[in-house]
C-alpha positions as CSV (number, residue, x, y, z in Angstrom):
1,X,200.1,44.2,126.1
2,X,202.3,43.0,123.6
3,X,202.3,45.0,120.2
4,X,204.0,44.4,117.0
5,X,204.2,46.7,113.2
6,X,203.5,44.6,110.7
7,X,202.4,44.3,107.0
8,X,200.6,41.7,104.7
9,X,202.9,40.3,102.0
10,X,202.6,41.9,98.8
11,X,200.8,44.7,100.4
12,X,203.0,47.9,101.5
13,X,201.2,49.6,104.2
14,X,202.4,49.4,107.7
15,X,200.1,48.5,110.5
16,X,199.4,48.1,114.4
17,X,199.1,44.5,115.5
18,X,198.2,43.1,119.1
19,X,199.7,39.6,120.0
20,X,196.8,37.3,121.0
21,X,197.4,33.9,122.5
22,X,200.5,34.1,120.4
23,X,198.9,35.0,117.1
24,X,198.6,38.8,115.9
25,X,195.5,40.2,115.4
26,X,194.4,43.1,113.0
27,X,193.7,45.8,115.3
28,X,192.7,48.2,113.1
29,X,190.5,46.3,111.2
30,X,188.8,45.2,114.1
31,X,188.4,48.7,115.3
32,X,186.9,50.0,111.9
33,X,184.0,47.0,112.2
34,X,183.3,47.9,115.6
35,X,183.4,51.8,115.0
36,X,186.1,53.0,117.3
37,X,189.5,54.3,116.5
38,X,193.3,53.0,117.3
39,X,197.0,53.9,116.7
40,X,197.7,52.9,112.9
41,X,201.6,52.0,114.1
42,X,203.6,52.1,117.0
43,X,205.1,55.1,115.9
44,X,201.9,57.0,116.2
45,X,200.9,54.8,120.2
46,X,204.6,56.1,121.3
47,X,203.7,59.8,120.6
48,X,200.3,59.8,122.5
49,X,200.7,56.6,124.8
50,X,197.5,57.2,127.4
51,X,195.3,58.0,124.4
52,X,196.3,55.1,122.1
53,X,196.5,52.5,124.9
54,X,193.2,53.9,126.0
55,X,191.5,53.5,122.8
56,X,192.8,49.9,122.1
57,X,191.7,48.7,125.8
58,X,188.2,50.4,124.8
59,X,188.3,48.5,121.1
60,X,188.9,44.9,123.2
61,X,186.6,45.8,125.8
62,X,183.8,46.8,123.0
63,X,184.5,43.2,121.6
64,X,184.3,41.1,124.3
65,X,180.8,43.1,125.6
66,X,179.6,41.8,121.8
67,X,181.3,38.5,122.0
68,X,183.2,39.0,118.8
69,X,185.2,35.8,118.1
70,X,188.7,37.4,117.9
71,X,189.6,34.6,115.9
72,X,188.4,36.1,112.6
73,X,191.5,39.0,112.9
74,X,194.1,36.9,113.6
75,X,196.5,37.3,110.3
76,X,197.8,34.1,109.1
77,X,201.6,33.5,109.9
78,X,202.6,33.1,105.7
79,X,200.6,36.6,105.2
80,X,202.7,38.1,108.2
81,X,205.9,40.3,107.5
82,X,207.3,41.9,110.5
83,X,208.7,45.4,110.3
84,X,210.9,47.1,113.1
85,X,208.5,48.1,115.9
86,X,209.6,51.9,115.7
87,X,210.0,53.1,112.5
88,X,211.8,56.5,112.8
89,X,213.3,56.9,116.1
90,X,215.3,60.1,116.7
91,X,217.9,58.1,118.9
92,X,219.6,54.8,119.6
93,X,221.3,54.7,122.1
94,X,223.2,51.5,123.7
95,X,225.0,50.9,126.7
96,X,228.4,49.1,127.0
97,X,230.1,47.4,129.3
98,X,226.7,46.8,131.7
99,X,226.1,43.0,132.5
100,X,228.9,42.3,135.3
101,X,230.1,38.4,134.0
102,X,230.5,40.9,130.3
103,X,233.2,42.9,132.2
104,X,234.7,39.8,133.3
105,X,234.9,38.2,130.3
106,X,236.5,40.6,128.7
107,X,239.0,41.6,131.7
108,X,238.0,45.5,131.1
109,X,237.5,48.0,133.8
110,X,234.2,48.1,135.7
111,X,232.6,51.6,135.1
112,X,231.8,53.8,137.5
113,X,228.9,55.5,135.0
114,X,227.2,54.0,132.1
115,X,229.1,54.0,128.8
116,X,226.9,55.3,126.0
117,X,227.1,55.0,122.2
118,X,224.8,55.5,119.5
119,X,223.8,53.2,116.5
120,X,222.0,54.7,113.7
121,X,218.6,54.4,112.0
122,X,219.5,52.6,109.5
123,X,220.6,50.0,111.0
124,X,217.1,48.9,112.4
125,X,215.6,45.6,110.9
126,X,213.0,43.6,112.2
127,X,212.1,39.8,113.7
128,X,212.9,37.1,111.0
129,X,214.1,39.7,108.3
130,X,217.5,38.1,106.9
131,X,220.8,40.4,107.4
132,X,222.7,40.6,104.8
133,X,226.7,41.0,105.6
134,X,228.0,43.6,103.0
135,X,231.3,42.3,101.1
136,X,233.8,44.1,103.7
137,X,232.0,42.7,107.1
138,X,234.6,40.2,107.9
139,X,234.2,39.9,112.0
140,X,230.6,40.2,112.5
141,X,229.4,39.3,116.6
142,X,226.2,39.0,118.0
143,X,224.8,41.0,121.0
144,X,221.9,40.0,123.3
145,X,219.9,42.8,124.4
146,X,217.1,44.1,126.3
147,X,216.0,47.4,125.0
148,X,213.7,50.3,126.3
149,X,211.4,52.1,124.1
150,X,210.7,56.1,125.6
151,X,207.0,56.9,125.6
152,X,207.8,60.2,126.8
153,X,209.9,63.4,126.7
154,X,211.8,63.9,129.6
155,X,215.1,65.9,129.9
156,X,217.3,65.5,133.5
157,X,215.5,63.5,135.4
158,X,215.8,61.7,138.5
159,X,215.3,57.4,138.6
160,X,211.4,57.6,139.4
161,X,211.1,59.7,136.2
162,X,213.0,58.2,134.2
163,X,211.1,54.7,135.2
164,X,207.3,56.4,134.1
165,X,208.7,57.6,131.0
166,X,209.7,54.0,129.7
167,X,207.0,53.1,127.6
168,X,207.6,49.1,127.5
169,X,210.5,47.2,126.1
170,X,211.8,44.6,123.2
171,X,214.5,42.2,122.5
172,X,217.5,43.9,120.2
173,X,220.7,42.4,118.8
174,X,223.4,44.8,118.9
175,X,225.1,43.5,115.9
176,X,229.0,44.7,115.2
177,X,231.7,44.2,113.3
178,X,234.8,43.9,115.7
179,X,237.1,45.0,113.2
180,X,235.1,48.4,112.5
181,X,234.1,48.8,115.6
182,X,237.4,48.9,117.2
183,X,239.3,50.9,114.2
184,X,238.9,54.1,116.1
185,X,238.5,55.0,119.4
186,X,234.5,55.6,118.0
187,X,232.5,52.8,117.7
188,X,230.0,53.8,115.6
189,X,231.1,52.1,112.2
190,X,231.6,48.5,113.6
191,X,227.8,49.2,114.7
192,X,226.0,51.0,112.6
193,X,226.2,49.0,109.3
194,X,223.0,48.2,107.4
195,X,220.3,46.2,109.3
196,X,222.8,45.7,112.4
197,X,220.2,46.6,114.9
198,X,217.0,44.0,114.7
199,X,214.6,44.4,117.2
200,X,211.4,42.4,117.8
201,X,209.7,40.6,117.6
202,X,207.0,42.4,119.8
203,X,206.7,45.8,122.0
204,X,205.6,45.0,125.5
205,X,204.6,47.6,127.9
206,X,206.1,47.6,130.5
207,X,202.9,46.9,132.7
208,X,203.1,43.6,131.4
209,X,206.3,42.5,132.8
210,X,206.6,41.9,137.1
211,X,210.3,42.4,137.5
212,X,212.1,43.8,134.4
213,X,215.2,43.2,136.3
214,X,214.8,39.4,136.9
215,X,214.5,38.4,133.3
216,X,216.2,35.3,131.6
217,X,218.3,36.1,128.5
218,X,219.4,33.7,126.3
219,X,221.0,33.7,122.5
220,X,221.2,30.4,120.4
221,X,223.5,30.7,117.7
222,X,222.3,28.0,115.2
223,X,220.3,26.3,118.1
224,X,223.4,26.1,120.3
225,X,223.3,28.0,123.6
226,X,226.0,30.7,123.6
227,X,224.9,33.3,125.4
228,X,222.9,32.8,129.1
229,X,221.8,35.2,131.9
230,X,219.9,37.3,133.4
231,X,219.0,41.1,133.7
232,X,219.6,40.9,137.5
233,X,223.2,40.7,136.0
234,X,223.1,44.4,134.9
235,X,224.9,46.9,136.0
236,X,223.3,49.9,135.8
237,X,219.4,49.0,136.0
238,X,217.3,50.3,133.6
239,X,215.7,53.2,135.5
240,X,219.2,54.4,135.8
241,X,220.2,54.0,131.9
242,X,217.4,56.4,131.4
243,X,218.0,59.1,133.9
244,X,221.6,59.4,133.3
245,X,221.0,59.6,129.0
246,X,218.5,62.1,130.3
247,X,221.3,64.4,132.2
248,X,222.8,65.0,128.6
249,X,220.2,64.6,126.4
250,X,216.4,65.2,125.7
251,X,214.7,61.7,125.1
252,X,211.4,61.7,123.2
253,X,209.1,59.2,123.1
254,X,210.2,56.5,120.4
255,X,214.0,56.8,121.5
256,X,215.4,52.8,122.0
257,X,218.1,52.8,124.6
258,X,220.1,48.7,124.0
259,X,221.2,48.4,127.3
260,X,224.1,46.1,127.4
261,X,224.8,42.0,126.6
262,X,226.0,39.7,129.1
263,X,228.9,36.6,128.4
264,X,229.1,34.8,125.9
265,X,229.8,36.9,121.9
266,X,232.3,35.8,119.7
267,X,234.5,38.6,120.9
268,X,235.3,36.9,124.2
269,X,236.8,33.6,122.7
270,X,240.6,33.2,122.1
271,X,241.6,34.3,119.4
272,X,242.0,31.1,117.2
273,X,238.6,29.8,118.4
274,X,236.8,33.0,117.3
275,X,234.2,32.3,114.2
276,X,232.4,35.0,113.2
277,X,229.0,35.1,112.0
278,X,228.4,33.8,108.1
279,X,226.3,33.3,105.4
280,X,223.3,30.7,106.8
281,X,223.9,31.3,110.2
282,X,221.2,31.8,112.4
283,X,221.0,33.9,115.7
284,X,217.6,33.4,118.2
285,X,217.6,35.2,121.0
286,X,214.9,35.2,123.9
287,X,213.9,37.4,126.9
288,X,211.6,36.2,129.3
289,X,208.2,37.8,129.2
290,X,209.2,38.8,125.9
291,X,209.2,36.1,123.0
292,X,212.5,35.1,120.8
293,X,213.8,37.4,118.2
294,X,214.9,35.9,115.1
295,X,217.3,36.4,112.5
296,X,219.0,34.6,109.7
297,X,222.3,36.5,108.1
298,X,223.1,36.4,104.4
């Protein structure tokens, strides 16, 4: 099941949307003409996941039994906005240093435990909404991520746990300024400038994906190949992101856990080949299994 949070333009209310055959379908207003109820956003699924998933598999069901032509719900791509699939998380969390050809790139140390650091809310933005880079951003970088969204609360937990409380998963850029980032021995100002953290362009759960650790990742930076791999490349897997943020942290369902980039940012290049991102430039990045997230920075 592939979700996304959308709104009409010139409207301001945000809404649940399921991807059909590639177009997104007004859920909820296909569930108030067939009398049944859904999750109005993502947010609200992520809190009760059995129930909402549950009530949107009944909705379909319901209008496939009364041949409802699905059609008639899809939303016209020039009425479409998309808005970032989780609206208030508590945490973001990212891990560093976790694709193996990353490490090698950059000639660092391989860790023995997952390095985490946190990004914060505001820096969330959404598939095809334009980042702007404020006046001091000078060394801007792009980041190719699988993320996982937390569908449940969990607190210490063991690998099998940690796996059934992953509600599904996205495609994030963990956008940083390398000069911020590496001005103190925190990172959290190089990464956690406005709109640094687009993710998108849909939620998938994770019952939709065979092998979440065989997945083709890709970035284009102005539809040149810059960034190619794969999440067998990782590190630490994602069942063991989760249960280790687990040993020092509650997680509650909605949390986003970016779990690493492979080869091929600016950051890597010599130094006098390094061009950072700029006004125009345009950064798609695709997962397998999960669509291409798209940006275009200011």
């Amino acid at each position: 099941m592939k979700l996304v949070n959308y709104k009409k333009k010139y409207e301001s209310v945000n809404k649940l949307g399921l991807i059909v055959n590639s177009d997104v379908m007004d859920l909820l207003r296909l569930a108030e003409h067939l009398n049944t109820e859904v999750p109005r956003t993502i947010d609200e699924l992520v809190a009760n996941s059995q129930v909402g998933l549950k009530q949107i598999r009944q909705t379909m069901e319901k209008a496939d039994a009364l041949n409802v032509k699905k059609e008639d719900y899809y939303i016209a791509q020039a009425e479409l906005n998309y808005l970032p699939l989780i609206k208030k998380p508590e945490k973001i969390l990212c891990a560093g240093m976790n694709y193996v050809n990353h490490i090698i790139e950059r000639g660092g140390d391989v860790p023995l435990s997952p390095i985490f650091f946190n990004k914060l809310p505001n820096a969330l933005a959404a598939h095809e909404q334009e980042i702007v880079l404020q006046n001091n951003a000078k060394k801007v970088d792009y980041e190719a991520e699988l993320v996982i969204v937390i569908g449940k609360r969990i607190n210490n937990v063991g690998e099998k746990e940690a796996e059934e409380a992953i509600f599904g998963y996205t495609i994030g850029n963990d956008v940083s300024d390398r000069g911020f980032q590496f001005q103190s021995s925190q990172w959290l100002i190089g990464k956690s400038m406005d709109n640094f953290a687009p993710i998108g362009p849909a939620l998938v759960t994770k019952d939709s994906i065979d092998s979440v650790q065989n997945l083709s990742i890709q970035t284009k930076l102005n539809g040149k190949l810059v960034q190619d791999s794969s999440t067998k490349e990782m590190l630490f897997n994602v069942n063991k992101l989760v249960s280790c943020a687990s040993q020092y942290m509650t997680l509650m369902p909605g949390d986003l856990i970016f779990t690493g980039t492979p080869k091929g940012v600016i950051l890597e290049q010599p130094e006098e080949k390094q061009v950072w991102l700029k006004d125009k430039d345009r950064v798609d990045i695709s997962i397998e299994s999960l669509g291409t997230l798209s940006n275009v920075f200011i």
